[in-house]
C-alpha positions in Angstrom: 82.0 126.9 -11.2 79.6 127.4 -8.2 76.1 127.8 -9.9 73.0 129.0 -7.6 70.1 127.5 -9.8 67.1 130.2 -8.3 63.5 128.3 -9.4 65.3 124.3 -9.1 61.9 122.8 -10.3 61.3 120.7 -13.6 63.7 123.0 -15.7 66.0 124.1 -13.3 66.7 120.1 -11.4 67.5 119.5 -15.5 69.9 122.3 -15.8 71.6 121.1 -11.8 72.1 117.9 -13.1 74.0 118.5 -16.2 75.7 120.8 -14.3 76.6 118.6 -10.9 77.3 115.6 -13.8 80.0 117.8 -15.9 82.3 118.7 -12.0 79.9 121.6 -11.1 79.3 122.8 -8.0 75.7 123.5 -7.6 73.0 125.2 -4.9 69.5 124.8 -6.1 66.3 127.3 -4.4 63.0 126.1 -3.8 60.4 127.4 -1.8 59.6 124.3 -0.4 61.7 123.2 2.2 60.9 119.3 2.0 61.2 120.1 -2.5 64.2 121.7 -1.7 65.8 118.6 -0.1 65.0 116.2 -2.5 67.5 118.2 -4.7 70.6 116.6 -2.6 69.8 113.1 -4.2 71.1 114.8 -7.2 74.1 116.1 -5.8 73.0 119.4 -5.3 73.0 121.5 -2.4 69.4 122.5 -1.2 68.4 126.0 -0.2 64.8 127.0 0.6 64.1 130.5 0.3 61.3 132.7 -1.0 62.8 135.2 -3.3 59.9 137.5 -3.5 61.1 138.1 0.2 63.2 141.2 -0.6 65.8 140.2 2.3 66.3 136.2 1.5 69.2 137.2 -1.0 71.1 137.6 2.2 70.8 134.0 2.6 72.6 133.2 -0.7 76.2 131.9 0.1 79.6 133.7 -1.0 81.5 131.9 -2.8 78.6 131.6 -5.8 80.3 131.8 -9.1 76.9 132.1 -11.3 73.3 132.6 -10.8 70.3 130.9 -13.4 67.3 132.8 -12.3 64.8 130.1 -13.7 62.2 130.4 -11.0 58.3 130.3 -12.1 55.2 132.0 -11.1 53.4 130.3 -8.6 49.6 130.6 -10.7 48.8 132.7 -13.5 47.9 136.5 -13.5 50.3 140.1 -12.9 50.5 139.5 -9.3 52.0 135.9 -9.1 54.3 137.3 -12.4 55.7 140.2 -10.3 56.4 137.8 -7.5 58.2 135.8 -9.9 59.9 137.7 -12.2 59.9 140.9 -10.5 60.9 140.6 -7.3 62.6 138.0 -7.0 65.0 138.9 -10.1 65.8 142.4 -8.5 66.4 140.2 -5.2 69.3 137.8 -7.4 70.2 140.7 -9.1 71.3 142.5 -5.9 72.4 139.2 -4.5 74.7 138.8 -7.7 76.3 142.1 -7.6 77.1 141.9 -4.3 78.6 138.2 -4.8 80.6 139.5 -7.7 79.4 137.0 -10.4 80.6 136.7 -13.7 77.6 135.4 -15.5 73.9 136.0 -14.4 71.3 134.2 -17.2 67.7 134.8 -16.6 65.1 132.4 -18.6 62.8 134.5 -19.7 59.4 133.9 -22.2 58.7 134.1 -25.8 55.2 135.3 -24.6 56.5 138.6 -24.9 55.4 138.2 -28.3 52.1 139.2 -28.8 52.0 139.1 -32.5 49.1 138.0 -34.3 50.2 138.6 -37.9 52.0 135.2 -38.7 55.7 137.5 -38.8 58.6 135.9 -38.0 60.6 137.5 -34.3 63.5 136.9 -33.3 66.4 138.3 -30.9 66.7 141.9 -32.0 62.5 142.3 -32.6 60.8 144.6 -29.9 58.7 143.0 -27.1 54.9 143.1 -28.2 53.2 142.3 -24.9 49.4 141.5 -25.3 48.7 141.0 -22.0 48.8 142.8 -18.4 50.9 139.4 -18.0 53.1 140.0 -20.7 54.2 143.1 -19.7 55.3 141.9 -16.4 57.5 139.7 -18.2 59.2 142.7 -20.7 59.6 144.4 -16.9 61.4 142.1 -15.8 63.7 141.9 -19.2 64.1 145.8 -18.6 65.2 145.1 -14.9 67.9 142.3 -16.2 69.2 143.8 -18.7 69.5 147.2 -17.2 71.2 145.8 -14.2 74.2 148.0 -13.1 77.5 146.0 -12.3 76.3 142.3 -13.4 76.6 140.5 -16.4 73.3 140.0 -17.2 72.2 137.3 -20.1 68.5 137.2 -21.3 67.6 133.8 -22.8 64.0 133.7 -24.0 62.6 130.2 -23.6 59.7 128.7 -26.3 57.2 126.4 -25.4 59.1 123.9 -23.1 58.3 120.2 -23.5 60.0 116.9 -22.6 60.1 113.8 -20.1 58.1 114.8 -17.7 55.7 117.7 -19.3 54.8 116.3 -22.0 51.7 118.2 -22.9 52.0 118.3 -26.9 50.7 114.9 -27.1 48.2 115.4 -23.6 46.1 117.9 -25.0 46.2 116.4 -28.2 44.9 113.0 -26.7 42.4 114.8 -24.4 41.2 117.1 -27.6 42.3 120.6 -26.2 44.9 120.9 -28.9 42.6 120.5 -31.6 41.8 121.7 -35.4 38.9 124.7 -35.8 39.6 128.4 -35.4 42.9 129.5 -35.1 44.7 126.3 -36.8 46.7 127.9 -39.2 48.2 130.1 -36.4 52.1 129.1 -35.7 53.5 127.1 -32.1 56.2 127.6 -31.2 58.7 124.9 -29.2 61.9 123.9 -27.5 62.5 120.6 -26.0 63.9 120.3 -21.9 67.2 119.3 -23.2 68.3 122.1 -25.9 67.0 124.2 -23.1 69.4 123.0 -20.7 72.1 122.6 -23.5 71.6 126.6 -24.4 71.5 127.8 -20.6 75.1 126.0 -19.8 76.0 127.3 -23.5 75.3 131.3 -22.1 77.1 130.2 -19.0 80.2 129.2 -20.5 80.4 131.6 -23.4 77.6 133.9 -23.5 77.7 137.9 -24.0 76.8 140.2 -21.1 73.7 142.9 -21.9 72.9 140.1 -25.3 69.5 138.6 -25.7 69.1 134.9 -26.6 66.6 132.9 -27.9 66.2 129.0 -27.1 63.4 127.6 -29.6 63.5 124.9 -32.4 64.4 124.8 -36.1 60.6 124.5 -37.4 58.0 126.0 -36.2 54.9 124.4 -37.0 51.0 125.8 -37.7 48.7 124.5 -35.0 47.0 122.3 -37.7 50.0 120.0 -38.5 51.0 119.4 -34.8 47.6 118.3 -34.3 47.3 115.7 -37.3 50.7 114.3 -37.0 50.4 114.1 -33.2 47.1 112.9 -34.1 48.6 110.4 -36.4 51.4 109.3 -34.4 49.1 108.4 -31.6 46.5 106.3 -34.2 43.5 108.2 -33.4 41.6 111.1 -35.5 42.6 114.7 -35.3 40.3 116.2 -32.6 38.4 118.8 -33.0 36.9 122.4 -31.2 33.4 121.9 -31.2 31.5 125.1 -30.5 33.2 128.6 -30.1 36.8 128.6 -29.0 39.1 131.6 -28.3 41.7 129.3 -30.1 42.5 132.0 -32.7 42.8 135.1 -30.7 46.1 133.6 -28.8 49.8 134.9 -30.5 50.7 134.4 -34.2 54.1 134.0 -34.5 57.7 132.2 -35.4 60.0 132.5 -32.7 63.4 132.7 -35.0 66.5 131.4 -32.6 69.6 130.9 -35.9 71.2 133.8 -34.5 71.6 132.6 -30.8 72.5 128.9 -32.0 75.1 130.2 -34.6 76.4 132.6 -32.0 76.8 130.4 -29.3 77.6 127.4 -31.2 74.7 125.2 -30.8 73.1 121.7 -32.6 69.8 121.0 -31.7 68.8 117.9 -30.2 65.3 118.0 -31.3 65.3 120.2 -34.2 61.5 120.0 -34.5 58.4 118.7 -32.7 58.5 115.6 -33.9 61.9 114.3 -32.6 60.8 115.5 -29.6 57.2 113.4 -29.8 58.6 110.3 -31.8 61.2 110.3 -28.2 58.4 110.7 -25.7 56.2 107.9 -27.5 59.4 105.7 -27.5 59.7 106.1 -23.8 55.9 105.5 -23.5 56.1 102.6 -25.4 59.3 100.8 -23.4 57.1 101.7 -20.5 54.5 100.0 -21.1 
């Protein structure tokens, strides 16, 4: 296939690679020219464009087989979001349907989940958006997904960590991630490379209009990642000091059995700790 991978940064360089490794053709967006041409030391072809730009989709070449719309916001809040998600979606979406595609997966968020309650969601549950953030991200779900004339795939992506972002044990070591209020509340995670594995999987074999979910096996209270992060690394569990607006964040376990069954997935990292136990490794051999 020719895949355009729109948002080539930490995720999407991942996903190009696998990709350009396994006979792939593969153009990679950036909005930074000079980011965009570091992506041809991976074999992929680089194209800078700002997607928020409602004519750059002219500027994606025919001949595209795919699109992974994996672009991020720029900074926090609804504006950056809408540029994001918004925008530049209903730009690839246009770009796709006029390019003919036959599969078009957008990596959307988990934070659509606003739940507080401790209830288990998973691929058919409702969006609950808490936040004027949020809801940009369910827009842009409605957009995909309501897409006329593409084969539009939603795959909603947990808390991403892996070589390279690894800020599980981070804010652990630096005592943001810490026991006090809100401890018992669940996290929620999926490691860089069942991401990757469950974006080529939706590519390959996934259903047009279906909603997927890429998160691990276990979800884990925020308590117990911090102890046995805590643990692994030799120090004491940190913990808030003062008032902390810890507890008033999302409650929830991201279910993903469905997608993984469906699509016929193992997990690399089944739960945080593979995930950590591999990062410390690589630390360690590092050092």
């Amino acid at each position: 296939m020719h895949v355009l991978v729109a948002g080539a940064g930490w995720l999407g360089a991942a996903l190009a690679r696998t990709l350009v490794a396994r006979g792939d053709r593969v153009t990679g967006v950036r909005r930074d020219a000079a980011r965009a041409a570091l992506l041809a030391g991976d074999g992929v072809e680089p194209l800078a464009l700002d997607l928020s730009e409602p004519e750059s989709g002219r500027r994606i070449p025919q001949g595209v087989d795919a699109i992974v719309a994996c672009q991020a916001a720029g900074a926090d809040g609804v504006g950056p979001y809408r540029r994001a998600y918004v925008d530049a979606n209903r730009v690839l979406l246009e770009a796709a349907r006029r390019l003919g595609v036959r599969a078009f997966v957008y990596t959307g968020s988990t934070g659509v989940f606003g739940q507080r309650d401790g209830s288990d969601v998973d691929e058919s549950t409702a969006p609950a958006p808490a936040s004027p953030a949020a809801q940009v991200l369910v827009e842009a779900e409605d957009l995909v997904l309501g897409a006329e004339g593409v084969p539009a795939m939603l795959l909603r992506l947990s808390g991403l960590y892996g070589p390279g972002r690894g800020w599980i044990v981070g804010r652990v070591r630096g005592g943001q991630l810490a026991l006090g209020p809100g401890e018992d509340a669940w996290m929620n995670f999926c490691h860089l490379g069942d991401a990757v594995d469950a974006i080529v999987a939706l590519l390959d074999r996934g259903r047009p209009g279906a909603v997927y979910h890429a998160s691990d096996a276990h979800p884990a209270r925020r308590r117990d990642v911090v102890e046995w992060v805590a643990g692994a690394l030799g120090i004491p569990a940190p913990r808030a000091s003062g008032a902390s607006s810890a507890g008033q964040g999302p409650n929830r376990r991201i279910r993903a059995e469905h997608s993984r069954a469906e699509l016929g997935l193992s997990l690399r990292f089944p739960s945080f700790q593979e995930g950590v136990r591999a990062e410390l490794a690589s630390e360690g051999a590092g050092s």
